[in-house]
C-alpha positions as CSV (number, residue, x, y, z in Angstrom):
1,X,-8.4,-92.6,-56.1
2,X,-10.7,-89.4,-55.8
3,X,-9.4,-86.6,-57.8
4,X,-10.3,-82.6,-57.5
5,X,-9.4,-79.9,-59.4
6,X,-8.3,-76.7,-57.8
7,X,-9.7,-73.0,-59.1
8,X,-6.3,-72.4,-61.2
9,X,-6.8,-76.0,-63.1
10,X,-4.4,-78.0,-60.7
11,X,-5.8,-81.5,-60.0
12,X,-4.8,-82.2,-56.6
13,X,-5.5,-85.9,-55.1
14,X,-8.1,-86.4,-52.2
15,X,-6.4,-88.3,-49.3
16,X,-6.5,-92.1,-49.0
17,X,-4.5,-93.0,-45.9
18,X,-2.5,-96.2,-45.8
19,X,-1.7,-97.9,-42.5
20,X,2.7,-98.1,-42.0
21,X,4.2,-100.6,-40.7
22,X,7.3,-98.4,-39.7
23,X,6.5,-97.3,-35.9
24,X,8.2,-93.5,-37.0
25,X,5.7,-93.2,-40.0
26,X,2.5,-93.7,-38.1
27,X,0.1,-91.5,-37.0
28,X,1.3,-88.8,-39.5
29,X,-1.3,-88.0,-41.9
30,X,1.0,-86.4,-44.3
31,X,3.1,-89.4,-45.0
32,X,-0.1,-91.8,-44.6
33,X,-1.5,-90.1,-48.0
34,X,1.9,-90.8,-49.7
35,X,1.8,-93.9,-52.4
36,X,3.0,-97.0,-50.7
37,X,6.5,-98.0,-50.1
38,X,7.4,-99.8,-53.4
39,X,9.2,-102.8,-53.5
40,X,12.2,-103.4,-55.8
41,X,9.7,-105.2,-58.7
42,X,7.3,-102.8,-58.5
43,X,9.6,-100.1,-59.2
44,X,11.1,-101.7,-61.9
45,X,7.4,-102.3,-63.3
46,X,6.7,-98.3,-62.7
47,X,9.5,-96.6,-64.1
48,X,10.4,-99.3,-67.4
49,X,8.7,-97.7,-70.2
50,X,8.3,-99.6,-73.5
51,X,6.5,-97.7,-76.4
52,X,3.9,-99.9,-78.6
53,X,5.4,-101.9,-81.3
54,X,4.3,-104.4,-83.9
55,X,6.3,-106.1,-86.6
56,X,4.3,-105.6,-88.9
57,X,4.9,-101.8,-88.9
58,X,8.3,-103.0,-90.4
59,X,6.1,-102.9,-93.7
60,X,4.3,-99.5,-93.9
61,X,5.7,-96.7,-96.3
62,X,8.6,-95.1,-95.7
63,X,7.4,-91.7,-94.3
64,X,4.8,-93.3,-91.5
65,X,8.2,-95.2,-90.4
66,X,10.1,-92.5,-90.2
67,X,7.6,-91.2,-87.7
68,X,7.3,-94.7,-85.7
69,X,10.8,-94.4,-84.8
70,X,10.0,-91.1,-82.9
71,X,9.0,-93.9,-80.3
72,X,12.0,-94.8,-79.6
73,X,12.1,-91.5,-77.0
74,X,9.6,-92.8,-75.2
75,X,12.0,-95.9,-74.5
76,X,12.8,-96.2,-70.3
77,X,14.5,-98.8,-69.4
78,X,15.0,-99.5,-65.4
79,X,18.6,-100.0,-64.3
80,X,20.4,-100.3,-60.6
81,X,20.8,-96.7,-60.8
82,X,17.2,-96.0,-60.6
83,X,16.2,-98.3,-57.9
84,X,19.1,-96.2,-56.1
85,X,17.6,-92.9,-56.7
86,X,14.2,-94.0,-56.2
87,X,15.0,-95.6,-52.6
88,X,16.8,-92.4,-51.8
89,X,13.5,-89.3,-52.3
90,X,10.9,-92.4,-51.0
91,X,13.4,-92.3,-47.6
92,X,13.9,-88.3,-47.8
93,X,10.3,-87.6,-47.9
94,X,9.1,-90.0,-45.0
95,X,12.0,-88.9,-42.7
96,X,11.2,-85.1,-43.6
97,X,7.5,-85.6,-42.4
98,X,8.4,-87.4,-39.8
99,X,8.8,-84.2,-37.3
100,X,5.8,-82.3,-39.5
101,X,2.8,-83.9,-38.1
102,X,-0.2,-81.7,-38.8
103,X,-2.3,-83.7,-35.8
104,X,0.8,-83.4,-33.2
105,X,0.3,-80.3,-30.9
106,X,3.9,-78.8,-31.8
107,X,2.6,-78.3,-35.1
108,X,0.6,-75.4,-34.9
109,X,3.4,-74.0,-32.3
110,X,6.0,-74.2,-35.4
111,X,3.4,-71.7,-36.9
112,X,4.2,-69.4,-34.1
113,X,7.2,-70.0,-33.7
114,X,8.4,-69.2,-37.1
115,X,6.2,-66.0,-37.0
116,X,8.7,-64.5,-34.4
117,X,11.8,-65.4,-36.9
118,X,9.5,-63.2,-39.8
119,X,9.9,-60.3,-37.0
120,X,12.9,-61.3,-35.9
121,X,14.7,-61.9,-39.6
122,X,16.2,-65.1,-38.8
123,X,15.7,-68.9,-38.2
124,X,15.2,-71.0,-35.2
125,X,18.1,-73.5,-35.2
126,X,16.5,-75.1,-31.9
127,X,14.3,-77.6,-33.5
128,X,14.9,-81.1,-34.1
129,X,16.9,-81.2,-37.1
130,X,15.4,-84.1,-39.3
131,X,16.1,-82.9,-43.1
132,X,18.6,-84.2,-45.5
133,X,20.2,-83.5,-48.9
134,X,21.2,-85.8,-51.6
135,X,23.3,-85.0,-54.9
136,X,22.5,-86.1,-58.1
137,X,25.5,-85.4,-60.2
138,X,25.7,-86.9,-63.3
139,X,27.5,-86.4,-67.1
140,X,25.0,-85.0,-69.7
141,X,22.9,-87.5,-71.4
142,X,22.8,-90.3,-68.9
143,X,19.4,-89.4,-67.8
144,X,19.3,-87.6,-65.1
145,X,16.1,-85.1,-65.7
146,X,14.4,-88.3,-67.4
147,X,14.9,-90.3,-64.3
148,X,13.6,-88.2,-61.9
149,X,10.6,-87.4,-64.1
150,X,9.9,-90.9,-64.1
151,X,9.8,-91.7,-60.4
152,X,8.5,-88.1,-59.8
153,X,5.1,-89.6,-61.3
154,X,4.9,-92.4,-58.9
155,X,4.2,-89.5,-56.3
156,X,1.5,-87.3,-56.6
157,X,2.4,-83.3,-56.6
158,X,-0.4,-82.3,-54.8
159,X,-2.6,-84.1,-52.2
160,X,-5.9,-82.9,-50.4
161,X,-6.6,-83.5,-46.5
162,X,-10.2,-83.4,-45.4
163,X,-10.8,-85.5,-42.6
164,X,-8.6,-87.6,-40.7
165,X,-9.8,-90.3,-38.2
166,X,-12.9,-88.5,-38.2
167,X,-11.7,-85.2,-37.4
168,X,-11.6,-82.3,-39.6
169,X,-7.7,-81.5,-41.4
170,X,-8.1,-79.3,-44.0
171,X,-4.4,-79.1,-45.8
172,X,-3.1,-79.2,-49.0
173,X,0.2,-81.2,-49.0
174,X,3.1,-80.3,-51.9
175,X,5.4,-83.8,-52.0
176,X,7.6,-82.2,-54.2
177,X,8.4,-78.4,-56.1
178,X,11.9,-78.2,-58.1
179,X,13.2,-75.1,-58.8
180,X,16.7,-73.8,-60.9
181,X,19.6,-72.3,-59.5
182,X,19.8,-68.9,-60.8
183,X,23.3,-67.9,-62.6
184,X,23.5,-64.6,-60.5
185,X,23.6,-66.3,-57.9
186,X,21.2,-64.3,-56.1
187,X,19.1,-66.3,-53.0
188,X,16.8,-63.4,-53.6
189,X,15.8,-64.9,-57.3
190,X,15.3,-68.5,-55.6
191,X,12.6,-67.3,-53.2
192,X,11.1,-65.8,-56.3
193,X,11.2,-68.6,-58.2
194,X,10.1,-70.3,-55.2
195,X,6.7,-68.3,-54.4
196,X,6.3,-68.5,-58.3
197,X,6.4,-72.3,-58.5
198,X,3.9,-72.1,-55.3
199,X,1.5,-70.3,-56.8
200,X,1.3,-72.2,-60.2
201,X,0.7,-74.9,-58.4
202,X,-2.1,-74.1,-55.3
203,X,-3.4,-70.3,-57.3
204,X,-1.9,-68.3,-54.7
205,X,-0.6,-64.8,-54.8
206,X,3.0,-64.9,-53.3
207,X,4.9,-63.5,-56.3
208,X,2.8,-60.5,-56.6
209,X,2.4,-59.6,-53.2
210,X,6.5,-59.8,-52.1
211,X,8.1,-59.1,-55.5
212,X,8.0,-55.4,-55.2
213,X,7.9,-55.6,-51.2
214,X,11.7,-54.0,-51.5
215,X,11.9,-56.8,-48.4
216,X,15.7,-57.9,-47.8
217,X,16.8,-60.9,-48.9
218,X,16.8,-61.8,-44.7
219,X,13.4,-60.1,-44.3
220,X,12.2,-63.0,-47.4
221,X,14.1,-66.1,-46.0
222,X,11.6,-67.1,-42.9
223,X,8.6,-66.0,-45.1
224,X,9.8,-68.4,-47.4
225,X,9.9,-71.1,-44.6
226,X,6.3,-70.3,-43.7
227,X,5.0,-70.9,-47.0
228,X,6.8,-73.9,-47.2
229,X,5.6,-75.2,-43.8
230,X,1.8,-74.4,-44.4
231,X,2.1,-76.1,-48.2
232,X,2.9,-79.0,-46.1
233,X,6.2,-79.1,-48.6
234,X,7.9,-83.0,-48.6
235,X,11.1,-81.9,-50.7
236,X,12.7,-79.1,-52.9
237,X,14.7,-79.9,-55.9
238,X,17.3,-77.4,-57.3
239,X,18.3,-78.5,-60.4
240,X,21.5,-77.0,-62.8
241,X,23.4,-77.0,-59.4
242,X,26.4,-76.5,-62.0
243,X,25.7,-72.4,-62.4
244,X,27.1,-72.2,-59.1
245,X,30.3,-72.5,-60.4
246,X,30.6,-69.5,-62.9
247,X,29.7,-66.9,-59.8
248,X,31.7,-65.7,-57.3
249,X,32.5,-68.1,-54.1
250,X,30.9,-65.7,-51.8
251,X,27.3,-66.0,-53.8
252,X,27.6,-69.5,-53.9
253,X,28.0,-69.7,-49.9
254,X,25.8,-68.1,-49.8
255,X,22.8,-69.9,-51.3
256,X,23.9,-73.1,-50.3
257,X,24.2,-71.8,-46.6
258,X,20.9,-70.8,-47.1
259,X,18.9,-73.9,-47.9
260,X,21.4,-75.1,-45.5
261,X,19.3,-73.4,-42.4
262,X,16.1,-74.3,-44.5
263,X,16.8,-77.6,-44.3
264,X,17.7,-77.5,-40.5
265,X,14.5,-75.2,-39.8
266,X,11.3,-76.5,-41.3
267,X,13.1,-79.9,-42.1
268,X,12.8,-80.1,-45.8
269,X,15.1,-82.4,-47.8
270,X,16.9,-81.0,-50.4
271,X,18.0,-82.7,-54.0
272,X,20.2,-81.2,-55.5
273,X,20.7,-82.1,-59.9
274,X,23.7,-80.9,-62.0
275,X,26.5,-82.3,-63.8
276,X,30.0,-82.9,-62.7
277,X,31.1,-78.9,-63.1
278,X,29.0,-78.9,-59.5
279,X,32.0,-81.2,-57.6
280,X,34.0,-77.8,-56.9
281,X,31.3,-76.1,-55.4
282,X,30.0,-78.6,-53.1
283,X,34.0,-80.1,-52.5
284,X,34.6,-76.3,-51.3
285,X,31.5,-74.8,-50.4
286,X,29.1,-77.3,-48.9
287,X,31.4,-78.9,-46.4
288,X,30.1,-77.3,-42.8
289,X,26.3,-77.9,-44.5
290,X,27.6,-82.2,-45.4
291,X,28.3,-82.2,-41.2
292,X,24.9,-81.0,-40.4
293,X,22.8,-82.5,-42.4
294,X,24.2,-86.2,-43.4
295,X,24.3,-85.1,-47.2
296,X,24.7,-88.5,-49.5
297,X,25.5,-88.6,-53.1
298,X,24.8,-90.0,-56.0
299,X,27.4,-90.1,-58.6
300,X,26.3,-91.2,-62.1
301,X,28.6,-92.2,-64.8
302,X,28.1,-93.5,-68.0
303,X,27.2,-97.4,-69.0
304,X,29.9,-99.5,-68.6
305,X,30.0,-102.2,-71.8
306,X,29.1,-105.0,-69.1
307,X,25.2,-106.4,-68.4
308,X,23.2,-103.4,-67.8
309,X,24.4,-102.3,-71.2
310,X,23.2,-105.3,-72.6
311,X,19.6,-105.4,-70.9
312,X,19.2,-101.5,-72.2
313,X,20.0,-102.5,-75.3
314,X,18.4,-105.3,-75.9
315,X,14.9,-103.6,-75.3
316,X,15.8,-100.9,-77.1
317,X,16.6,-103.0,-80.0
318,X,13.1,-104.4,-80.3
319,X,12.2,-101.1,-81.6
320,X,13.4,-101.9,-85.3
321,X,11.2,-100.2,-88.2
322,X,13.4,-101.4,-91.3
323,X,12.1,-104.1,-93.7
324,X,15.4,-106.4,-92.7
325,X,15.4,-107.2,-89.7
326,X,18.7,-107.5,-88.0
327,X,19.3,-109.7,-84.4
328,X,21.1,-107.4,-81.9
329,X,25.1,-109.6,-81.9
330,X,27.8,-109.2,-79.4
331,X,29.6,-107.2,-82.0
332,X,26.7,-104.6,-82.8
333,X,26.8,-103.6,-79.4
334,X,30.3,-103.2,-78.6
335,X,30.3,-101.0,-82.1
336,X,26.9,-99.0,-80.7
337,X,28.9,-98.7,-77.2
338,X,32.0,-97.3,-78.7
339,X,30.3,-94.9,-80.6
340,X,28.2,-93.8,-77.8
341,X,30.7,-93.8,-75.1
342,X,27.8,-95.8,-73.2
343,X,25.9,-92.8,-73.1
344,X,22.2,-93.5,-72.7
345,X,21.1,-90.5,-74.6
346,X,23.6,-90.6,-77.9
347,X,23.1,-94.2,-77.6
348,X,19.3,-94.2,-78.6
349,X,19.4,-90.8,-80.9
350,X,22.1,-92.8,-83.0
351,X,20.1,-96.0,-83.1
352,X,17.4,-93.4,-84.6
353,X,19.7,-91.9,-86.8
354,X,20.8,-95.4,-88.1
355,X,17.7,-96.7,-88.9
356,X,16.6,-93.1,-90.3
357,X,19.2,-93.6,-92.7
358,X,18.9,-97.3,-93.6
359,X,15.2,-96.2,-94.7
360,X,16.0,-93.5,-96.8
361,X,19.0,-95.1,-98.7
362,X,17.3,-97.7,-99.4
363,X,19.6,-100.6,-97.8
364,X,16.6,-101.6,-95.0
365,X,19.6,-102.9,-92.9
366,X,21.3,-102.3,-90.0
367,X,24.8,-103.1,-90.3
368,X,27.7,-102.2,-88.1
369,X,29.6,-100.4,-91.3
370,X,26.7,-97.6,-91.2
371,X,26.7,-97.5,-87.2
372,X,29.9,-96.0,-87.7
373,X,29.3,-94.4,-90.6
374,X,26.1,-92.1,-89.0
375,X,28.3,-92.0,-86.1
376,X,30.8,-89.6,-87.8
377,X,28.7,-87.5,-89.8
378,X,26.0,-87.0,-87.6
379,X,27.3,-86.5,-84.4
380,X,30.0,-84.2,-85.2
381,X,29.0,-81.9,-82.3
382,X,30.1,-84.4,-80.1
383,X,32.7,-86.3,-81.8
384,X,35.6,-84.2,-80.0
385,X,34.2,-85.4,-76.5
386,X,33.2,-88.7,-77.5
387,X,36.5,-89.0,-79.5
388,X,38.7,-88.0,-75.8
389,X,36.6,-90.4,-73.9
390,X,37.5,-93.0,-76.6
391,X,41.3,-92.7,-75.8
392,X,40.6,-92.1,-72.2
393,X,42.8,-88.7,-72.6
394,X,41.7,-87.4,-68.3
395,X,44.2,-84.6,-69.1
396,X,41.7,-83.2,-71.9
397,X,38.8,-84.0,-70.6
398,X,38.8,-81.3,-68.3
399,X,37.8,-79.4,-70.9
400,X,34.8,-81.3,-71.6
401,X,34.0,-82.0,-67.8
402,X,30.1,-82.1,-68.2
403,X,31.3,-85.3,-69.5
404,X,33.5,-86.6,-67.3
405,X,33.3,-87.4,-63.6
406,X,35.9,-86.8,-61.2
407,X,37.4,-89.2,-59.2
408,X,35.2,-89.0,-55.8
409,X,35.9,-92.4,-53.7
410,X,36.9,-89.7,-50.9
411,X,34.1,-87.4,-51.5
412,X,31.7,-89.7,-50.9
413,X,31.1,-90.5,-47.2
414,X,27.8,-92.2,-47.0
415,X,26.7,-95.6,-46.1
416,X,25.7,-97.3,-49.2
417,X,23.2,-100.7,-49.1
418,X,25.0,-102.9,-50.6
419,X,22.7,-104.8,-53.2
420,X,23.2,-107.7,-54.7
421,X,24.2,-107.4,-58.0
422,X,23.0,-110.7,-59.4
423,X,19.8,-110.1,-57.5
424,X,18.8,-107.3,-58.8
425,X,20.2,-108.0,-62.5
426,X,17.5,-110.6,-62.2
427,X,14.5,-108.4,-60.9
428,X,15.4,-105.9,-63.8
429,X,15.1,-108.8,-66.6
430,X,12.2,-110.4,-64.9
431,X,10.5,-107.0,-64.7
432,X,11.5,-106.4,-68.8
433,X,10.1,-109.5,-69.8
434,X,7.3,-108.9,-67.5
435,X,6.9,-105.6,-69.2
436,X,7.3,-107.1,-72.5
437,X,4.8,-109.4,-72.4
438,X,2.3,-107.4,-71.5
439,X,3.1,-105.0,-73.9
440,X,3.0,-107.7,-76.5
441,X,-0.3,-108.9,-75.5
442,X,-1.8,-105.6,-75.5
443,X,-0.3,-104.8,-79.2
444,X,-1.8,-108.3,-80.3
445,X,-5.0,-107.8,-79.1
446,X,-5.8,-104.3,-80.4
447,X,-4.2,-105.4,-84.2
448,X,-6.6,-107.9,-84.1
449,X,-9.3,-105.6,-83.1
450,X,-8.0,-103.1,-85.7
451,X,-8.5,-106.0,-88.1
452,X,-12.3,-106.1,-87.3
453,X,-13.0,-102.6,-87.7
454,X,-12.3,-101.2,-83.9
455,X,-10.5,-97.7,-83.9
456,X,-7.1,-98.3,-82.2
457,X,-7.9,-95.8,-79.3
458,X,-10.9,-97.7,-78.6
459,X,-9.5,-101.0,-78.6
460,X,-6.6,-100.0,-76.2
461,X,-8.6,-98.8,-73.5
462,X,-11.0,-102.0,-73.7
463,X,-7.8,-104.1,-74.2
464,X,-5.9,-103.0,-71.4
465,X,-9.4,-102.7,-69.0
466,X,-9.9,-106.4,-69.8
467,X,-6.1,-106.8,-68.8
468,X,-6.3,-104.8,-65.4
469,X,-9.2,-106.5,-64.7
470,X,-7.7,-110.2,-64.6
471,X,-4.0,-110.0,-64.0
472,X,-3.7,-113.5,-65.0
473,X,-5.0,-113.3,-68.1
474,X,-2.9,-113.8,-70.8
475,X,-4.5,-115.6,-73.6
476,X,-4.6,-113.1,-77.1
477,X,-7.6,-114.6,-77.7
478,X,-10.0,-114.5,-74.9
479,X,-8.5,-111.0,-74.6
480,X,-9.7,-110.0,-77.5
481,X,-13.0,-112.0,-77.4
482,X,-14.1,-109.9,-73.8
483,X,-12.8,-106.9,-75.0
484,X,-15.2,-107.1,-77.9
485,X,-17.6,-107.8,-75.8
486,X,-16.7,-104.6,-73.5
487,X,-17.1,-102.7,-76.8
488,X,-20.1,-103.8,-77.6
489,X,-21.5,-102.3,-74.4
490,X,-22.0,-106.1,-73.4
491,X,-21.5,-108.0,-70.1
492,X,-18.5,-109.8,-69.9
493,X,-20.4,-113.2,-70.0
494,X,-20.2,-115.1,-73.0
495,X,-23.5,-116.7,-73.1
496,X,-24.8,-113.6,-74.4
497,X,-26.3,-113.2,-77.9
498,X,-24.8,-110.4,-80.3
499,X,-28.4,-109.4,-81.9
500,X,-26.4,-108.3,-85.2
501,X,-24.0,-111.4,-85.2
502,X,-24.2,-112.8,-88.8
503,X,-24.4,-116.1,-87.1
504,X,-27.0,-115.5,-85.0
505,X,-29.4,-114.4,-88.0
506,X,-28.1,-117.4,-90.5
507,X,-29.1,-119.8,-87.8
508,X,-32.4,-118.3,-87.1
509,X,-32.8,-118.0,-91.2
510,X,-32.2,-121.9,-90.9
511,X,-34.8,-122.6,-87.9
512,X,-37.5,-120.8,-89.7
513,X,-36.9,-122.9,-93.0
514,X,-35.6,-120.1,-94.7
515,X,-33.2,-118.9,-97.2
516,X,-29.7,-117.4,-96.1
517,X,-30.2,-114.9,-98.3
518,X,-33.5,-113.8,-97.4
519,X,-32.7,-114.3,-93.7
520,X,-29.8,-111.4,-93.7
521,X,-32.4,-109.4,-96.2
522,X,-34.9,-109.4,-93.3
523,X,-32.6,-108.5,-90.8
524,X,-31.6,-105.6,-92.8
525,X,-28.0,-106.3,-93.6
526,X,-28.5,-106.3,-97.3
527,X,-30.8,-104.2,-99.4
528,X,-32.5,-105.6,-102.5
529,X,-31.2,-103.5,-105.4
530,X,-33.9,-104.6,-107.7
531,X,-37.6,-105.2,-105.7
532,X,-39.8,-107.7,-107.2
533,X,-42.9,-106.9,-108.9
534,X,-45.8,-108.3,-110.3
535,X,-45.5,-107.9,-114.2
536,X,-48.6,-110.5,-115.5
């Protein structure tokens, strides 16, 4: 993997095309450069996450603990869900490209074609219309921003084209550019934000040069196609799709009918983030958009208390910095669950906040008494939500409804893959063992480094080299013994001879009759405090 960087500090990825199997995919250079299709354990081994972690830490002093359990943020753990999600923008993106083929001779013409709707202030509905949407709409907490950050780094942002089957292609290709939905309301501030974001990214000039170009908001719309059509753009996100709901119903038509003919013109997918409060707009606003353009949705809840909750919580449980250790119990999770609600986010913060607590009073246990007890006094903010969830109270929760989601079994009318559940229950604990393992080995391997004098930086990047290098390898100690080799600056083979080894020089010492003593003194590795001298 070649990478450049661009003039404004953006390191964009040279092209390596990959041969498709699917007959619609090839031949298209843009979609050729785009990371592999990933199969169900591979995504699994991309997105899990599992921060560093050694018992031993159990037994450091109390304020390097209490930054250890900072960790615990870094903590991703794959579920159904994310497969789901992940399936969906790997589909959106292909079938986006799939009519934007810079080596196709109607590519250019689009060019032209869409110069005529700049003059013309409108868009060209008379192309084939290949781009989608998909809704992500989800309570606070469960992830949703995390989630898409996570498979979002499986893709790179910006790719370079050079050549292409010999020939010359000289593109830059955006996958992806997310932008937030403004609370005016205004499509005018999108195509801001949007030339904005563009020139972040590539160190172009848009903003300055149209900001104060007193164009109209239909003068902007096709330039804004054009831009996105020569970045080679694969999908827009507009996140905080809930601030539709606080302006008036003829702004929000507005925007979404807007991205409703970008989508149909230049064929860009559309993902749309935001909590529940976003039902009503798209229930009322986005229905004529849902018949042209095959939107699917994705509606996330909370955990239920059933085996996904288990598997997140069992790895997150491994992350345990008090001197008692406590085994995660049917009953500790139930209490944890009930005081979360089974949301991801208050689920972890609380586990912090309980061992946080066990630390500084003292106790160095986890017990289900303070799980409840940190539950009350420290997440008061939340208690009245948590507590109406709790009694299942619908009729309140409407006041809280960035935490509840509405009932949608006839909003959603997409055709789901239906997964086996106990098949992919088993990829995601195969993959967290998998995971675990690995992450285990590596831990092992650099303490024992550490233990020899290695700086723990150094001995991770040797470590997990040695790892990458052999997949198979999994014994600690020839880990350990090649990776001090690699830092060394030795070859890998072991029939070399470490010139400092004490070994080495004893047994030399021994083949030339002499002294241990006086063998590591010629060597150099002692000095003699006292030199001899002649005194007759």
């Amino acid at each position: 993997m070649k990478i450049i960087e661009l003039v404004n500090g953006t390191k964009a990825q040279v092209a390596e095309y990959r041969e498709q199997e699917i007959l619609e995919y090839q031949g298209n250079p843009l979609i050729e450069a785009l990371p592999p299709i990933y199969s169900q354990e591979e995504v699994i081994d991309r997105l899990s996450m599992y921060p560093p972690y050694n018992k031993e830490e159990r037994y450091l002093n109390d304020h390097q603990r209490v930054h250890l359990i900072s960790r615990l943020l870094q903590y991703f753990q794959a579920i159904p869900i994310h497969l789901r999600i992940e399936s969906s923008i790997s589909r959106l993106i292909r079938t986006g490209y799939t009519y934007r083929n810079p080596v196709s001779s109607t590519y250019a013409q689009s060019f032209v074609d869409n110069w005529n709707n700049i003059q013309n202030k409108s868009f060209d509905k008379s192309i084939i219309q290949t781009g989608q949407t998909l809704s992500i709409l989800g309570v606070s907490g469960v992830g949703k921003t995390r989630t898409l950050q996570r498979i979002l780094q499986t893709i790179p942002q910006v790719i370079s084209h050079v050549t292409y089957k010999g020939k010359a292609l000289n593109h830059y290709q955006v996958t992806y550019l997310k932008i937030e939905t403004p609370f005016d309301g205004s499509v005018k501030t999108i195509i801001y934000d949007f030339m904005y974001q563009v020139d972040l990214l590539l160190g172009s000039n848009y903003f300055n040069r149209y900001v104060n170009s007193h164009l109209s908001t239909s003068q902007l719309m096709p330039i804004m196609a054009q831009i996105a059509k020569s970045i080679n753009l694969g999908m827009l996100f507009l996140d905080e799709l809930q601030h539709l709901k606080g302006i008036k119903n003829s702004r929000s038509s507005q925007i979404l009918n807007f991205f409703t003919a970008l989508i149909n013109t230049i064929n860009i997918p559309l993902i749309m983030v935001g909590t529940p409060k976003a039902m009503d707009v798209l229930q009322s606003q986005f229905r004529q958009a849902r018949r042209s353009t095959n939107m699917g949705n994705i509606m996330w809840d909370r955990f239920e208390n059933d085996a996904i909750w288990d598997l997140f919580v069992s790895g997150m449980w491994k992350y345990q910095w008090t001197k008692e250790e406590v085994l995660i119990t049917e009953e500790i999770s139930s209490i944890l669950y009930y005081e979360s609600q089974g949301i991801a986010d208050i689920a972890i913060k609380l586990y912090m906040m309980v061992q946080l607590r066990a630390i500084s009073s003292g106790k160095e246990k986890i017990t289900c008494t303070l799980i409840k007890q940190v539950a009350q006094e420290e997440l008061k903010m939340v208690q009245p939500m948590l507590n109406t969830l709790k009694r299942a109270d619908y009729g309140k929760l409407a006041k809280y409804d960035d935490l509840m989601l509405p009932n949608i079994e006839d909003y959603i009318e997409q055709e789901r893959i239906i997964v086996d559940q106990k098949q992919v229950m088993n990829s995601l604990q195969e993959g967290a063992k998998r995971k675990n393992e690995e992450v285990q080995l590596i831990d092992d391997a650099v303490f024992r480094l550490g233990m020899i004098g290695f700086k723990n930086d150094a001995a991770v990047k040797a470590v997990q080299k040695v790892i990458s290098e052999n997949n198979q390898k999994r014994d600690v100690s020839q880990v350990v013994k090649d990776a001090f080799l690699l830092l060394n600056n030795n070859e890998k083979s072991t029939d070399k001879i470490i010139s400092n080894d004490l070994r080495t020089i004893i047994k030399k010492g021994k083949e030339q009759q002499i002294t241990v003593y006086q063998a590591l003194l010629d060597a150099g590795v002692i000095k003699q405090d006292y030199p001899e001298r002649d005194v007759s």
